[in-house]
C-alpha positions as CSV (number, residue, x, y, z in Angstrom):
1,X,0.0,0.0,0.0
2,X,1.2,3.8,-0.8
3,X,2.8,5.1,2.3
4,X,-0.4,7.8,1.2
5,X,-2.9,5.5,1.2
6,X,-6.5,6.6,1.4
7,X,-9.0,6.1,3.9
8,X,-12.4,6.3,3.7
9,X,-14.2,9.2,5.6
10,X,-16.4,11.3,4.0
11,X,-14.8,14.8,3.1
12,X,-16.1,18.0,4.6
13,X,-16.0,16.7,8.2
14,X,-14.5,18.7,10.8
15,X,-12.0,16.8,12.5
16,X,-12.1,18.6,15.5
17,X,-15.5,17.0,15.6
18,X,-14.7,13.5,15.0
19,X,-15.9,11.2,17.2
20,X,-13.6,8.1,18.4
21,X,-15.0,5.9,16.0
22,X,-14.9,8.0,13.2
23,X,-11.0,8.7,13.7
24,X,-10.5,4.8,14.0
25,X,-10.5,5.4,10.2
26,X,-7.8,6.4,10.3
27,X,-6.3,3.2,10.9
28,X,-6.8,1.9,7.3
29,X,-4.2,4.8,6.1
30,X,-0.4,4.0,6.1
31,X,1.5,6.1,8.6
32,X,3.1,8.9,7.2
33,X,5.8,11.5,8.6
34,X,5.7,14.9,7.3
35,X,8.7,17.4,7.4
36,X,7.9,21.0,8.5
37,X,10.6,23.7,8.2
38,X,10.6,27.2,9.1
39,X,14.1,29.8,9.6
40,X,14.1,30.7,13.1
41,X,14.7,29.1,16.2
42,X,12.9,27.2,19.1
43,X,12.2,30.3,21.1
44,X,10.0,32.3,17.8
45,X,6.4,32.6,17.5
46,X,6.9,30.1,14.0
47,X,8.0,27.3,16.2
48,X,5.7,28.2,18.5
49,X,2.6,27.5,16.1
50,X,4.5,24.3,14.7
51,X,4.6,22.7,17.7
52,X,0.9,23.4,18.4
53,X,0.3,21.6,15.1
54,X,2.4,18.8,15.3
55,X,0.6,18.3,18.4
56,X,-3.4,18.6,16.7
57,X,-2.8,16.7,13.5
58,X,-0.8,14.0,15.8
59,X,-3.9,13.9,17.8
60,X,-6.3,14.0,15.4
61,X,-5.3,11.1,13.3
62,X,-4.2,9.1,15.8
63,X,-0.7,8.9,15.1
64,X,-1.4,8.2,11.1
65,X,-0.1,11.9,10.2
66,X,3.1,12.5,12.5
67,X,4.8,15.6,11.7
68,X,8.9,16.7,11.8
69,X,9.7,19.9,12.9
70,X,13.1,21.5,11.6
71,X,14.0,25.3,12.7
72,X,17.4,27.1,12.2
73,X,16.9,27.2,8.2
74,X,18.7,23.5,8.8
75,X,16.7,22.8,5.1
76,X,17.7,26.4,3.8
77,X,16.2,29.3,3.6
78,X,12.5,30.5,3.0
79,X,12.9,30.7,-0.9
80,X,15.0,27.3,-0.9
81,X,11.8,25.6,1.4
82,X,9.2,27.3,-1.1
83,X,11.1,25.8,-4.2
84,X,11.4,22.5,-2.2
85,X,7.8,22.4,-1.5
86,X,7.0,22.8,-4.8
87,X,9.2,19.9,-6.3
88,X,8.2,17.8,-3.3
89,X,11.8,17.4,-1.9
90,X,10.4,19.3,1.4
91,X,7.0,18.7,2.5
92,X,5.8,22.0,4.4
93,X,6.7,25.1,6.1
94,X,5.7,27.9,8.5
95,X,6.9,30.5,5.8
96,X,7.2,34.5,5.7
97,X,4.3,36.1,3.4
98,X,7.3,38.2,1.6
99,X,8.6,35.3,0.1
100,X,5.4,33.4,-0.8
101,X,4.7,36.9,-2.3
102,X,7.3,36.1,-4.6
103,X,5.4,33.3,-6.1
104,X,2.4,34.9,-6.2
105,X,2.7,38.6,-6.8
106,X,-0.9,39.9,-4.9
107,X,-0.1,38.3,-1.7
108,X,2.3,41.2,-1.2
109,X,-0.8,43.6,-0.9
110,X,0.2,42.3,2.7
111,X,3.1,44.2,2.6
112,X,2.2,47.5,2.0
113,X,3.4,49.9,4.6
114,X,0.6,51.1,7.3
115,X,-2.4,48.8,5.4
116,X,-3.6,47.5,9.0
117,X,-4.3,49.1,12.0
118,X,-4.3,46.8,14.1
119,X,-4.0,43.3,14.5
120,X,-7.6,42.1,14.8
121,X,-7.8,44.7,11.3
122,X,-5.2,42.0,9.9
123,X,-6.8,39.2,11.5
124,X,-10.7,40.1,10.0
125,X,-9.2,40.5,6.2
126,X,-6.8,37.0,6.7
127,X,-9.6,34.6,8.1
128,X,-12.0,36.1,6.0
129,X,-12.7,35.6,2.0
130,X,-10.3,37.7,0.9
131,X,-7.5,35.9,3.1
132,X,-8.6,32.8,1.5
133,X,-9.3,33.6,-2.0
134,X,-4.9,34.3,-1.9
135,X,-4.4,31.6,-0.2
136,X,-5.8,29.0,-2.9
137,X,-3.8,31.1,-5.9
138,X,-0.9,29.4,-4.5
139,X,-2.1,26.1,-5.9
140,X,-1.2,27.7,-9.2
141,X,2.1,27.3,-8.6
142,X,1.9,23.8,-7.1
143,X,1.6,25.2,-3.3
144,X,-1.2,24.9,-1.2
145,X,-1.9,27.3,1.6
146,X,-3.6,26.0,4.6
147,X,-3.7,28.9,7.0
148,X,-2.1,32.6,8.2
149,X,0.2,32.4,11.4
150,X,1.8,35.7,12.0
151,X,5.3,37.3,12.0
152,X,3.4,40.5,13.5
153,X,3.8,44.1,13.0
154,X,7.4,44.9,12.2
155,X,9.6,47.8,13.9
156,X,13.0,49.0,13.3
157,X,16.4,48.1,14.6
158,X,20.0,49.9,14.0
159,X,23.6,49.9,15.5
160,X,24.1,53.8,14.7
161,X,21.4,56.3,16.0
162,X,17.8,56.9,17.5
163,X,15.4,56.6,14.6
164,X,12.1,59.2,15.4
165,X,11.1,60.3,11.7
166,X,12.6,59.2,7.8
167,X,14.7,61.9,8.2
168,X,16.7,59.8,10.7
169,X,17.1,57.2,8.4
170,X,18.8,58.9,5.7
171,X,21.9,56.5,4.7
172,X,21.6,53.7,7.2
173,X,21.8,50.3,5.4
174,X,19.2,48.9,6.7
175,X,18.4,44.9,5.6
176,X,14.6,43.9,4.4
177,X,13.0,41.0,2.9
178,X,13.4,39.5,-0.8
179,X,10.4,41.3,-2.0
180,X,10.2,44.7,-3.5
181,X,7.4,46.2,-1.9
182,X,9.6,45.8,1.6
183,X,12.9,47.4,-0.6
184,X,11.0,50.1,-2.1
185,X,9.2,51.1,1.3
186,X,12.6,51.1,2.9
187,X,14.1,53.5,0.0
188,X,11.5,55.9,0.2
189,X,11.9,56.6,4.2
190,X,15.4,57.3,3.2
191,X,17.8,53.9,4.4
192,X,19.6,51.7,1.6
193,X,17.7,49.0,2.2
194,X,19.5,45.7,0.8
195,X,17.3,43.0,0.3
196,X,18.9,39.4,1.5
197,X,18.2,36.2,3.2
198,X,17.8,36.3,7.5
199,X,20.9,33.6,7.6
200,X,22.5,36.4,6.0
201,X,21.7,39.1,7.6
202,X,22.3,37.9,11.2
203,X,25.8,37.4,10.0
204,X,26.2,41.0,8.2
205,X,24.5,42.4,11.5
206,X,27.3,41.2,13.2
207,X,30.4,41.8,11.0
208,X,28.6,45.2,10.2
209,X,28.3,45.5,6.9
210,X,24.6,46.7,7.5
211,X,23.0,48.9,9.9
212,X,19.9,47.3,11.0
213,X,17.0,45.7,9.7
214,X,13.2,45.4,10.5
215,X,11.0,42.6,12.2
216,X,8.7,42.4,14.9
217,X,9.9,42.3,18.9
218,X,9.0,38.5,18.8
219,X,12.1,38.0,16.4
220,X,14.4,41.1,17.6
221,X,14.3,38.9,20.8
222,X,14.5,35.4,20.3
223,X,17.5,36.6,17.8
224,X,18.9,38.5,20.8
225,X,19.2,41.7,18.3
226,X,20.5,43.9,21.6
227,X,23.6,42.3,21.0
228,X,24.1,43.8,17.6
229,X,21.2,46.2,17.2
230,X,21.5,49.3,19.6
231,X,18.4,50.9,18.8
232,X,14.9,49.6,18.2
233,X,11.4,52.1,17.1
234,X,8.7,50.7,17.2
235,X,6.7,51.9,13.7
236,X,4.6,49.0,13.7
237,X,5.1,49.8,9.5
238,X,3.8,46.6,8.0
239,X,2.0,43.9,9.3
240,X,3.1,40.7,8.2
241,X,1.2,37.3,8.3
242,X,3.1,33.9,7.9
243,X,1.7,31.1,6.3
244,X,0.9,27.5,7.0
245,X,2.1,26.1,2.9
246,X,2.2,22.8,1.7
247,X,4.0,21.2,-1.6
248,X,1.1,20.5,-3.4
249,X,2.8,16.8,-4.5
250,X,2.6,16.3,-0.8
251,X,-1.2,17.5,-0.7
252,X,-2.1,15.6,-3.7
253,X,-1.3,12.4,-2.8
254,X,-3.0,12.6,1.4
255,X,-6.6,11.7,1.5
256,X,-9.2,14.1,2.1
257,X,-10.0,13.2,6.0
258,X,-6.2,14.6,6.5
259,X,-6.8,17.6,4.1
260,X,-9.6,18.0,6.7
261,X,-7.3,18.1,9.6
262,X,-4.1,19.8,8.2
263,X,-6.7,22.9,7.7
264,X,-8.3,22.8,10.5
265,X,-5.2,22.4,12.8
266,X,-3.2,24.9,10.9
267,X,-6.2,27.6,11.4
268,X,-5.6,26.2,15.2
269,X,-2.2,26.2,15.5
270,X,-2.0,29.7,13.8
271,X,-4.6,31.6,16.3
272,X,-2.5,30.4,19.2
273,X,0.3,31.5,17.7
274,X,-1.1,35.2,17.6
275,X,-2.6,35.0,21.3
276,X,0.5,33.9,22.2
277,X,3.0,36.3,20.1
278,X,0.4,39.1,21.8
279,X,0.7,38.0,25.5
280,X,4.7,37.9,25.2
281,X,5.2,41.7,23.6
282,X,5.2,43.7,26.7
283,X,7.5,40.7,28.9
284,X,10.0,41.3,25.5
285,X,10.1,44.8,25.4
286,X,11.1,44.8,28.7
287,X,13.8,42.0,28.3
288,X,15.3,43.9,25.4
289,X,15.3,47.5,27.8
290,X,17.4,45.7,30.4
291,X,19.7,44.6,27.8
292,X,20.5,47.8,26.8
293,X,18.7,48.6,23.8
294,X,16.9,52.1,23.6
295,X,13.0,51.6,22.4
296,X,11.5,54.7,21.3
297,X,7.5,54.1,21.3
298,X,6.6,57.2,20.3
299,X,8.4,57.9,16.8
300,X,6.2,60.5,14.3
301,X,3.6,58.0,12.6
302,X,2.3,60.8,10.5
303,X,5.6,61.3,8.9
304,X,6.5,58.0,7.7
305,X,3.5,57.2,6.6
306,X,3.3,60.6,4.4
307,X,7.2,59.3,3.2
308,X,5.7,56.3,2.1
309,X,2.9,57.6,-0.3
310,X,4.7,56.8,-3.5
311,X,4.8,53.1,-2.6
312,X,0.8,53.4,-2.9
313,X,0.7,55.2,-5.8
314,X,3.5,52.4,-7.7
315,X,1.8,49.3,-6.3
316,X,-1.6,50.2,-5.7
317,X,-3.1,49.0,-8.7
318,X,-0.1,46.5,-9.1
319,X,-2.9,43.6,-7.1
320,X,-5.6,43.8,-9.3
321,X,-8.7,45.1,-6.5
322,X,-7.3,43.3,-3.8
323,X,-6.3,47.0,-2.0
324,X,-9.3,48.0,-3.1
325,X,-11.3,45.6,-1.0
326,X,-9.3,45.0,1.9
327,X,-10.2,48.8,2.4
328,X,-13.5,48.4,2.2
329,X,-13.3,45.2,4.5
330,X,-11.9,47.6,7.6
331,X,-14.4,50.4,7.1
C-alpha cells in the first residue's frame, strides 16, 4: 500500500469534531511523517505555532499523520523551502508572506506599509474571503496554503542612532526582505535598504556590513538583536502574516480526511500563535530595555506614513482590487 494510502471518511467533516470511532478510520491509512521547516529558532512565534500543530494533526489522526519539525533554516532558507515544496523534496513550512509573495505577486498587498491598523484589522481580512481567495492562488504554482500564522507588526532596529522620523534614516543600510514592496518602502523613508536572506543578515548584523534591519519584537528577541542592534522604534510599519504552505505533491497524494485536519489544525495552531505572540510583547520589550537597547515608542507615525505615499501610488493597482477591497473590509 502507498505510504499515502486513502481512507475512507467522508470529506467535509470537521476533524475537530470527529468522534472516536470516526477517527479509527484512520487506521486503514499507512502512517506517514511529514517534514515542517521554518528559519528561526525554538524560542519564535513560527516554532511556537508548529509545535501546536504537530501536536493537533498528531492527535487527530491518531498517530497516522506525524509531523517533523526542523528550525534554524537546517533545510535552507525561505525561498529554498518554497522551491522545495513545490518539487516535493520538502513537504511543508511555516513560511514569511514576503517570500510566498514572490510566487504569487498579490499576496504582497500584505506588505504594504501602514495597510492594517491593528492586528484584529489584519486578522478580519486574513480569516475572511479575501484571506482565503490568496491563499488558494498558491495552488497555481503547485503550493497549497492552509492557513495565516503571524510574524506580527514589524519595527526597526539599527547599531548607529535613535530613529524618530525618515529623516533619521537617511543612509543607514538597513536589511529587508526579498520582496520589492519591503525594498521600495525602505528606500523611500530614506535607508539603503538591501534585500537578503535572514541567515544572512544575522551574520552581516554582526560583521557590520549593515545597519539594521526590521522585524517584529518577537524576532528582535529570540534573535537576541541587543547584541548587535543598539536601537529599536517601534513603527509598527507593515503587518506581516506567515503562512501554514504545503507542496502540493505532498497535498495531492494525502486523503481528504487529512486535508480535513491539516486545515483545521493549521487555522488552530496559527490563532494560538497570535494569542501567544500578543501575551509575550510587553514581557519582550522589557527583556530587550534591560539589555540595553533604547525603544523609542513614540516615533512621528504621520511622517513615515506621508514618506511612504509613493509606494501606494506604484503598487496600488499592481494587485488587481485586492487593495481596493481589503479597504473596504476595515471600514
Amino acid at each position: 500500500m502507498n505510504r499515502f494510502a486513502r481512507c475512507t471518511l467522508a470529506a467535509g467533516v470537521s476533524l475537530a469534531m470527529l468522534t472516536t470511532a470516526q477517527a479509527s478510520e484512520f487506521a486503514d491509512m499507512d502512517p506517514v511523517t511529514l517534514r515542517l521547516a521554518h528559519v528561526v529558532n525554538e524560542q519564535d512565534g513560527f516554532h511556537i505555532a508548529a509545535v501546536k500543530f504537530q501536536e493537533l494533526v498528531e492527535e487527530r489522526t491518531q498517530g497516522a499523520v506525524n509531523i517533523d519539525i526542523y528550525p534554524n533554516a537546517t533545510l535552507g532558507d525561505e525561498r529554498t523551502l518554497l522551491e522545495g515544496m513545490q518539487i516535493g523534496s520538502i513537504d511543508m513550512g511555516v513560511i514569511t508572506n514576503g517570500p510566498v509573495a514572490n510566487f504569487v505577486e498579490e499576496m504582497a498587498v500584505f506588505e504594504l506599509p501602514f495597510l492594517f491598523p491593528s492586528p484584529e484589522a489584519a486578522y478580519q481580512v486574513l480569516d475572511g474571503p479575501i484571506g482565503q481567495e490568496l491563499l488558494d492562488k498558491l495552488a497555481d504554482v503547485n503550493l497549497k496554503g492552509l492557513a495565516y500564522a503571524e510574524r506580527g507588526f514589524r519595527n526597526l532596529t539599527n547599531s548607529q542612532r535613535p530613529v524618530s522620523a525618515p529623516d533619521d534614516l537617511d543612509g543607514l543600510r538597513i536589511r529587508v526582505m526579498e520582496n520589492p514592496v519591503y525594498t521600495d518602502t525602505f528606500r523611500e523613508l530614506g535607508a539603503n535598504a538591501i534585500p537578503m536572506a535572514w541567515t544572512e543578515a544575522l551574520t552581516a548584523m554582526q560583521q557590520g556590513t549593515i545597519d539594521g534591519q526590521e522585524n517584529p519584537v518577537n524576532v528582535i528577541h529570540s534573535f537576541n538583536l541587543d547584541e548587535t542592534q543598539s536601537y529599536m522604534t517601534l513603527s509598527r510599519h507593515t503587518y506581516a502574516p506567515a503562512i501554514f504552505v504545503m507542496g502540493m505533491p505532498v497535498w495531492n497524494q494525502l486523503p481528504e480526511a487529512a486535508h480535513d485536519v491539516l486545515r483545521d489544525a493549521a487555522q488552530e495552531a496559527a490563532e494560538h500563535e497570535r494569542r501567544m505572540n500578543a501575551d509575550m510583547e510587553a514581557e519582550q520589550l522589557a527583556e530587550l530595555r534591560d539589555a540595553g537597547m533604547e525603544i523609542n515608542d513614540t516615533p512621528d507615525i504621520e511622517a513615515f506614513q506621508a514618506a511612504v505615499a509613493p509606494v501606494y501610488d506604484k503598487y496600488g493597482e499592481q494587485f488587481g482590487d485586492y487593495l481596493a477591497r481589503i479597504r473596504e473590509a476595515l471600514e
